[in-house]
C-alpha positions in Angstrom: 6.4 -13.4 -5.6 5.6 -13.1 -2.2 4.9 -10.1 -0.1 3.3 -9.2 3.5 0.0 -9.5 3.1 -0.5 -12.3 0.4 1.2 -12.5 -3.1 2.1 -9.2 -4.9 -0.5 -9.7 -8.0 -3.3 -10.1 -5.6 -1.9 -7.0 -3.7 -1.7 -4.9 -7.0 -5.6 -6.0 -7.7 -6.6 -4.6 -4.4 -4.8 -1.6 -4.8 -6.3 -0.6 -8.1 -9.4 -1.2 -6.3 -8.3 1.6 -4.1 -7.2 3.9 -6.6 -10.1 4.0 -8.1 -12.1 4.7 -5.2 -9.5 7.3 -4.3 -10.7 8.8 -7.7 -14.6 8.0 -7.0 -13.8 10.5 -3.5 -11.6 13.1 -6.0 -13.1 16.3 -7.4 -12.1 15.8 -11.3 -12.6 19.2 -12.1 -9.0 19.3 -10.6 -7.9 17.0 -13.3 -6.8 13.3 -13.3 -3.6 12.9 -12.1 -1.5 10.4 -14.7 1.6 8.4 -15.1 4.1 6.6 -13.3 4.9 9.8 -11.4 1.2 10.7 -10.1 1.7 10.3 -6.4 3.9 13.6 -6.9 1.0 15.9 -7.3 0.4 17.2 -4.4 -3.6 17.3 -4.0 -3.4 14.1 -5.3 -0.9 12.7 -2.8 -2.8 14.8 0.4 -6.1 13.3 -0.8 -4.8 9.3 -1.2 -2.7 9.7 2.3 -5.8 10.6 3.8 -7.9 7.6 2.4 -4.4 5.0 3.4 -5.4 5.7 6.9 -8.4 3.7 6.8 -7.1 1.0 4.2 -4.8 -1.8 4.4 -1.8 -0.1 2.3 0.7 2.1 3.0 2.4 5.0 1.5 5.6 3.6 0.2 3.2 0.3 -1.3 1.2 2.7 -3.5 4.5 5.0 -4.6 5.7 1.7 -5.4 2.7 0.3 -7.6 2.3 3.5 -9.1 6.3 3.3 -10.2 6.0 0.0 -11.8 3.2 1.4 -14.2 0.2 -0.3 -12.4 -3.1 1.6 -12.2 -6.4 1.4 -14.1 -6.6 3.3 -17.5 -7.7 6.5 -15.7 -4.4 6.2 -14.7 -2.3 6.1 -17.8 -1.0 8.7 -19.8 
């Protein structure tokens, strides 16, 4: 499956690469956010939308990885 930007399991790599730097930047005292549903928290979306600006993803790309159960095993409830 192809995708802008290369093929969609290569783009799913990269963006659990930045996911977890997203948590590497997060203050974990807040909590991890978890699930297939974690881009609803809101600290948790403000903070990611603020590190998208200087990435190669977009908004709707993460909401969509996060939706299809991707993430690292920080992620997972």
């Amino acid at each position: 499956m192809e995708m802008a930007g290369g093929n969609v399991q290569m783009r799913y790599v990269r963006l659990t690469d930045f996911e977890n730097h997203c948590l590497n930047e997060w203050d974990a005292r807040q909590g991890i956010p978890t699930g297939p549903k974690r881009y609803e928290d809101e600290a948790w979306a403000n903070h990611v939308l603020s590190l998208l600006e200087d990435s190669e993803f977009g908004w709707s790309e993460y909401v969509t990885y996060v939706n299809e159960g991707y993430g690292d095993e920080w992620f997972m409830e």
